[in-house]
Residue frames as qw, qx, qy, qz and C-alpha x, y, z in Angstrom:
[[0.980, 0.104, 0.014, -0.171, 28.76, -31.42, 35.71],
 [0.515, -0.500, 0.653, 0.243, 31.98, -33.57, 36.31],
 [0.623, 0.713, -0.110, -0.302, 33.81, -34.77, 33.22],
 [0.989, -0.072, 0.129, 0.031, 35.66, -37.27, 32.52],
 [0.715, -0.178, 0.135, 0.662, 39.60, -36.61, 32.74],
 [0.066, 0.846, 0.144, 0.510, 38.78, -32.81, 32.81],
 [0.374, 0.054, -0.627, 0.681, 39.76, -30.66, 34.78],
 [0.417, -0.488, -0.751, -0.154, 37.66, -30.32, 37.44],
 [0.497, -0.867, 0.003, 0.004, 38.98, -27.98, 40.83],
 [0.583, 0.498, -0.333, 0.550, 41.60, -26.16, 41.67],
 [0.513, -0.821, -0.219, 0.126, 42.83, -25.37, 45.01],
 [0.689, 0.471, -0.194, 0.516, 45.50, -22.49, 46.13],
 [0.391, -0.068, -0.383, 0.834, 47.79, -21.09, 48.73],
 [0.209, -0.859, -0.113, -0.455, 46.29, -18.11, 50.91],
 [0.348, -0.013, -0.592, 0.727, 48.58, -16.76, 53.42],
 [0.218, 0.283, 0.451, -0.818, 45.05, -14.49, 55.05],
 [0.100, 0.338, 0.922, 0.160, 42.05, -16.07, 53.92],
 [0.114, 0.801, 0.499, -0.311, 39.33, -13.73, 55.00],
 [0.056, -0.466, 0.393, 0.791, 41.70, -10.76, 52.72],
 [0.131, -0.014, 0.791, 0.597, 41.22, -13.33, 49.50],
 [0.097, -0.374, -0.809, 0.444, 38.06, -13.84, 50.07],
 [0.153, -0.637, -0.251, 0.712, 37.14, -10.40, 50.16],
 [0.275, -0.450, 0.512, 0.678, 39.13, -9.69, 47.82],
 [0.036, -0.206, -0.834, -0.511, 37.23, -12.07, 44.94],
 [0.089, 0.557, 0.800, -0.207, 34.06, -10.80, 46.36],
 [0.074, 0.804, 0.029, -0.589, 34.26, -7.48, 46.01],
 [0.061, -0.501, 0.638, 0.582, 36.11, -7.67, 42.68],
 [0.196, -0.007, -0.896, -0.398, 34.16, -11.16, 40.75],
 [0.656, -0.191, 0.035, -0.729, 31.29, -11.24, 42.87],
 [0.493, 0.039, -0.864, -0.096, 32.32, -14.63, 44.00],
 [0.628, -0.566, 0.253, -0.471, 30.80, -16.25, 47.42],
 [0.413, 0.583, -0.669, 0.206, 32.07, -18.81, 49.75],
 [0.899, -0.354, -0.168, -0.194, 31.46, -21.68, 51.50],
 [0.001, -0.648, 0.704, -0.290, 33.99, -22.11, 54.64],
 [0.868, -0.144, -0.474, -0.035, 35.47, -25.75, 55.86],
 [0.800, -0.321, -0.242, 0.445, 37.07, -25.20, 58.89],
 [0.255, -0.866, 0.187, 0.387, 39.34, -22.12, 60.07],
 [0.258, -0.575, 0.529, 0.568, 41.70, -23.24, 56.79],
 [0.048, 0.094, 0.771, 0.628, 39.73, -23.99, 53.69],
 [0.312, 0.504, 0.414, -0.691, 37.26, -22.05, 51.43],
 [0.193, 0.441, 0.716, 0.506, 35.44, -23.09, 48.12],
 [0.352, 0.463, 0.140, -0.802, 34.22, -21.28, 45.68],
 [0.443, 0.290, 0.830, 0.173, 32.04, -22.85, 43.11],
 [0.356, 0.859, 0.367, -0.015, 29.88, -21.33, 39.36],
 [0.127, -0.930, 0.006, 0.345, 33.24, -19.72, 38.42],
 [0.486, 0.655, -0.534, -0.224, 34.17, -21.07, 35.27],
 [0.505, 0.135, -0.795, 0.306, 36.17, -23.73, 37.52],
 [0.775, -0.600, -0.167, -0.108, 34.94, -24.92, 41.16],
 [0.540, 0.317, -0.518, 0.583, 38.14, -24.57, 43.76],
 [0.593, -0.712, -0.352, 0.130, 39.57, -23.57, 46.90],
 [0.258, 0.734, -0.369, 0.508, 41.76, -21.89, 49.03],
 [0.788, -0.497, -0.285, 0.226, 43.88, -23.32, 52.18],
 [0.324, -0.945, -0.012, 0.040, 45.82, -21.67, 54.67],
 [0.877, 0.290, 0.108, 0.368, 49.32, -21.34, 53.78],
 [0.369, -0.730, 0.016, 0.575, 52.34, -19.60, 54.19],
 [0.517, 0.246, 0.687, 0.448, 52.68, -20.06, 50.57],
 [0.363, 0.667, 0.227, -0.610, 51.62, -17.88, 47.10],
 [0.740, 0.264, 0.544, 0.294, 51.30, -19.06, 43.82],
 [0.087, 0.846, -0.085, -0.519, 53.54, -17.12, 41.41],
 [0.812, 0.575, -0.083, 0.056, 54.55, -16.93, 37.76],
 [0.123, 0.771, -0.586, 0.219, 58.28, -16.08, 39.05],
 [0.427, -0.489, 0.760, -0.034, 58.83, -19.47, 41.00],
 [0.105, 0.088, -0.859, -0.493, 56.87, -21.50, 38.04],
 [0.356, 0.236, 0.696, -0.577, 53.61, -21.67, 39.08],
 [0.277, 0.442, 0.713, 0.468, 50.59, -21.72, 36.37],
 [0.151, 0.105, 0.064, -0.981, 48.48, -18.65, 35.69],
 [0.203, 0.512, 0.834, 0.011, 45.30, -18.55, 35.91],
 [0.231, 0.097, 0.450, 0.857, 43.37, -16.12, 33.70],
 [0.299, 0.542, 0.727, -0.298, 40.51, -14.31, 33.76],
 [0.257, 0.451, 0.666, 0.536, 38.17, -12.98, 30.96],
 [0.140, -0.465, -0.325, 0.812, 37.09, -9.45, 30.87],
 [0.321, 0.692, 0.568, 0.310, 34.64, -7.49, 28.52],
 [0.042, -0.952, -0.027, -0.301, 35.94, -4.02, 29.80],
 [0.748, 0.016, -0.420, 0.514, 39.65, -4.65, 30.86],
 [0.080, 0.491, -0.189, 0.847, 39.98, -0.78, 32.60],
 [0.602, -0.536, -0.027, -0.592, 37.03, -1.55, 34.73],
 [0.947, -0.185, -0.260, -0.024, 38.29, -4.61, 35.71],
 [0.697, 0.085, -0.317, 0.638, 41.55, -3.35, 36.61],
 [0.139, -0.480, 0.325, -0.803, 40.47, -0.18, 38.52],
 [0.866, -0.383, -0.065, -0.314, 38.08, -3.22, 40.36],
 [0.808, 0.192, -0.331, 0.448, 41.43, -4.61, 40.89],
 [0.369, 0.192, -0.399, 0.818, 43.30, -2.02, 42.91],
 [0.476, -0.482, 0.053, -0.733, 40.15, -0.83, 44.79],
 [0.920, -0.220, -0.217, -0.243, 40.21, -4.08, 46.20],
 [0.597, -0.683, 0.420, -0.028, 43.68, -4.27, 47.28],
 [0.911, 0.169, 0.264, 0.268, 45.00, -6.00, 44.53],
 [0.288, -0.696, 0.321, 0.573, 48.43, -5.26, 43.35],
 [0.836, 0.530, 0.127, 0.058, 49.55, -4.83, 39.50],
 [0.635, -0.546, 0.417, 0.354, 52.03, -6.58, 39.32],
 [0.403, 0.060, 0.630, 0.660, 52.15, -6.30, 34.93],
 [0.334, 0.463, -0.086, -0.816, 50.29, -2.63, 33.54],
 [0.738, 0.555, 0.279, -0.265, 47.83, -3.57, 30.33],
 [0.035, -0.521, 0.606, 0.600, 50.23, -4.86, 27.79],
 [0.621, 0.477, -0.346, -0.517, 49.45, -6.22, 24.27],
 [0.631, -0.174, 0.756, -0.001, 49.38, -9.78, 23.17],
 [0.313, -0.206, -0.773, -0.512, 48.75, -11.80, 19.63],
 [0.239, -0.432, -0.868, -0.052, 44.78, -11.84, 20.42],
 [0.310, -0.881, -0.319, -0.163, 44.44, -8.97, 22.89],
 [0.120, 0.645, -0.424, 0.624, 45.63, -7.09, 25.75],
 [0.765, -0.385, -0.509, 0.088, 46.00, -8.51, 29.33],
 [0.029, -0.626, 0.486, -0.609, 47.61, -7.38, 33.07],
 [0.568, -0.076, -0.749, 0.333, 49.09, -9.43, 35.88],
 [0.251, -0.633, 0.243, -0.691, 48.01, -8.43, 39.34],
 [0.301, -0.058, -0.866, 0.394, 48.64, -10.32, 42.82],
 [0.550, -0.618, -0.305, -0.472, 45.55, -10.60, 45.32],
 [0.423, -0.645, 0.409, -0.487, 46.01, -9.78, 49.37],
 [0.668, -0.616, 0.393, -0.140, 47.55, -12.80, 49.63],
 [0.344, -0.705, 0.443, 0.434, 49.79, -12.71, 47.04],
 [0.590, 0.382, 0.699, 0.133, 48.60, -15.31, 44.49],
 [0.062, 0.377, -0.408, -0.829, 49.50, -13.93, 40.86],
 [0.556, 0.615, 0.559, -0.026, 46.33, -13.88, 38.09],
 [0.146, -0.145, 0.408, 0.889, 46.31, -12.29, 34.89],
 [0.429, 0.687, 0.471, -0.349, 42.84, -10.86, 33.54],
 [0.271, -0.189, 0.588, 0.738, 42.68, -10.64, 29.50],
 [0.477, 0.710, 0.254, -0.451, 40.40, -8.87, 26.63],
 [0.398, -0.058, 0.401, 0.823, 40.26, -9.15, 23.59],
 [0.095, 0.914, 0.370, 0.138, 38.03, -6.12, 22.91],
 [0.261, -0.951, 0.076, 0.146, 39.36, -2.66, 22.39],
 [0.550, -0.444, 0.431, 0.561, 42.36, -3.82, 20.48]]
């Protein structure tokens, strides 16, 4: 349901679309609806968004935002990480609240996936 001055969709860089893709399938179980040979939505994932084609990659190192995901078993989620091709790009490190780890997806885009179970 849309909300008034919420936020509503995000959309980000992919330098190899079919990779990301993949990538969030295998890993979140997301699915995808393609617009053309350079943009793909995914929708029911906390947030609705996309991804366009792009020589681009959204990182915390040039200022970029982070996006975060939630995890109830952070190990699983991070060995579902690197089976997938996903680099870590920050090991499990403590936080006030929990524990969390940075990792870039096959086309480079930096997330960070955080628990607070297990601390």
């Amino acid at each position: 349901m849309n909300k008034h001055e919420k936020v509503n969709y995000i959309e980000l860089p992919a330098k190899d679309l079919n990779a990301t893709k993949v990538f969030f399938t295998q890993v979140f179980g997301w699915a995808f609806q393609d617009f053309g040979p350079d943009y793909t939505a995914f929708s029911n994932q906390g947030i609705d968004g996309g991804f366009f084609q792009s020589t681009l990659s959204s990182s915390t190192n040039s200022g970029a935002a982070l996006i975060v995901f939630y995890s109830n078993d952070l190990e699983s989620t991070l060995s579902k990480v690197t089976r997938a091709n996903g680099v870590i790009v920050k090991p499990i490190f403590p936080f006030p609240g929990g524990r969390r780890f940075h990792f870039t997806e096959p086309s480079g885009n930096e997330f960070a996936v955080w628990s607070d179970s297990g601390i």
